[in-house]
C-alpha positions as CSV (number, residue, x, y, z in Angstrom):
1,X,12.7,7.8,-10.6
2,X,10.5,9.6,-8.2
3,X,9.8,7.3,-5.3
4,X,6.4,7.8,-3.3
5,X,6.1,7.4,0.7
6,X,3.9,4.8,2.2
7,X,2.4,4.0,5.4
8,X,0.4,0.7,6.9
9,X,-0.6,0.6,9.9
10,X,-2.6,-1.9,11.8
11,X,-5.0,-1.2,15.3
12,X,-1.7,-3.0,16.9
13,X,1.3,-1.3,15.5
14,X,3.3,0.5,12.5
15,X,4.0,-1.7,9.8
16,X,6.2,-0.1,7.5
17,X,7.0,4.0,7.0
18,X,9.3,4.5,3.8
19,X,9.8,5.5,0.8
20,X,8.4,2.9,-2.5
21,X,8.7,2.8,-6.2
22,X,5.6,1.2,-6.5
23,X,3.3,-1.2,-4.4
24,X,0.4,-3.5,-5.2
25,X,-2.5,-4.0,-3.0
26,X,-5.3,-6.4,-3.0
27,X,-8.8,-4.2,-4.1
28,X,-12.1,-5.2,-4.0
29,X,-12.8,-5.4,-7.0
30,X,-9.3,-6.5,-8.0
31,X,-5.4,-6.4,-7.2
32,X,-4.1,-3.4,-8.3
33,X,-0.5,-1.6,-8.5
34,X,0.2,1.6,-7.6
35,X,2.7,4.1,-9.5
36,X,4.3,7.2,-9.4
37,X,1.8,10.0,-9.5
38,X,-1.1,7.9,-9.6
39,X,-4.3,9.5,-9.8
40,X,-5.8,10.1,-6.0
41,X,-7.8,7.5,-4.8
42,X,-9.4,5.9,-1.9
43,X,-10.1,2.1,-1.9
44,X,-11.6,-0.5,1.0
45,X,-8.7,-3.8,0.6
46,X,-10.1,-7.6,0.7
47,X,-8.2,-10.3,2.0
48,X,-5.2,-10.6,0.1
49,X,-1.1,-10.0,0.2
50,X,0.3,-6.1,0.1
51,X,3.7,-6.2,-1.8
52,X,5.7,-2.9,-2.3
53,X,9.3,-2.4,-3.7
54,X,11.9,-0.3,-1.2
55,X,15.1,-0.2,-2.9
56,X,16.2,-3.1,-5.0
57,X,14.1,-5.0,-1.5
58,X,10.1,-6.9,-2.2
59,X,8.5,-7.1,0.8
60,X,5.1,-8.3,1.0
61,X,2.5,-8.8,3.8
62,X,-0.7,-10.8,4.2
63,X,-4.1,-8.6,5.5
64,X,-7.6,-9.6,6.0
65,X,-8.4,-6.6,4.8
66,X,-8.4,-2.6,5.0
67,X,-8.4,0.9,3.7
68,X,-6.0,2.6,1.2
69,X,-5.7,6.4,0.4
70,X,-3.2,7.4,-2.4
71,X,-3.2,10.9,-3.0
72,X,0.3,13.3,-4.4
73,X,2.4,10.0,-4.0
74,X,1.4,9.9,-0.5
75,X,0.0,5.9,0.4
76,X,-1.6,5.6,3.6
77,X,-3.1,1.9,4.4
78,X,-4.9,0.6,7.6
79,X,-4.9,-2.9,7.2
80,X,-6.5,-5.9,9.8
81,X,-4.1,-8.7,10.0
């Protein structure tokens, strides 16, 4: 399976930098997961929990809220915590 790269970042610090086979984020107008070659988008996050699977490892992380830009399996998310 084709794994995609995230990045979240807060004002404070790097969060995580790896590779993912797929990660769920808290939207506005819903959670939603993202895939392997997911279509290219760019959302605003709500309060909520980021989960993302690294390996055979869930890891998930409370936020306040954010931005998320998924574009060529390329996730980049600023997130308050």
């Amino acid at each position: 399976m084709k794994e995609m790269h995230l990045v979240i970042v807060s004002p404070e610090r790097m969060l995580f930098d790896g590779k993912v086979s797929q990660v769920t984020l808290p939207g506005e107008m819903g959670e939603f997961q993202v895939l392997t070659n997911h279509a290219p988008i760019i959302s605003s996050l709500v309060a909520g929990k980021i989960s993302y699977t690294s390996g055979a490892e869930t890891q998930s992380l409370q936020i306040a809220g954010g931005f998320a830009d998924i574009n060529n399996n390329q996730i980049s998310v600023c997130v308050e915590l």
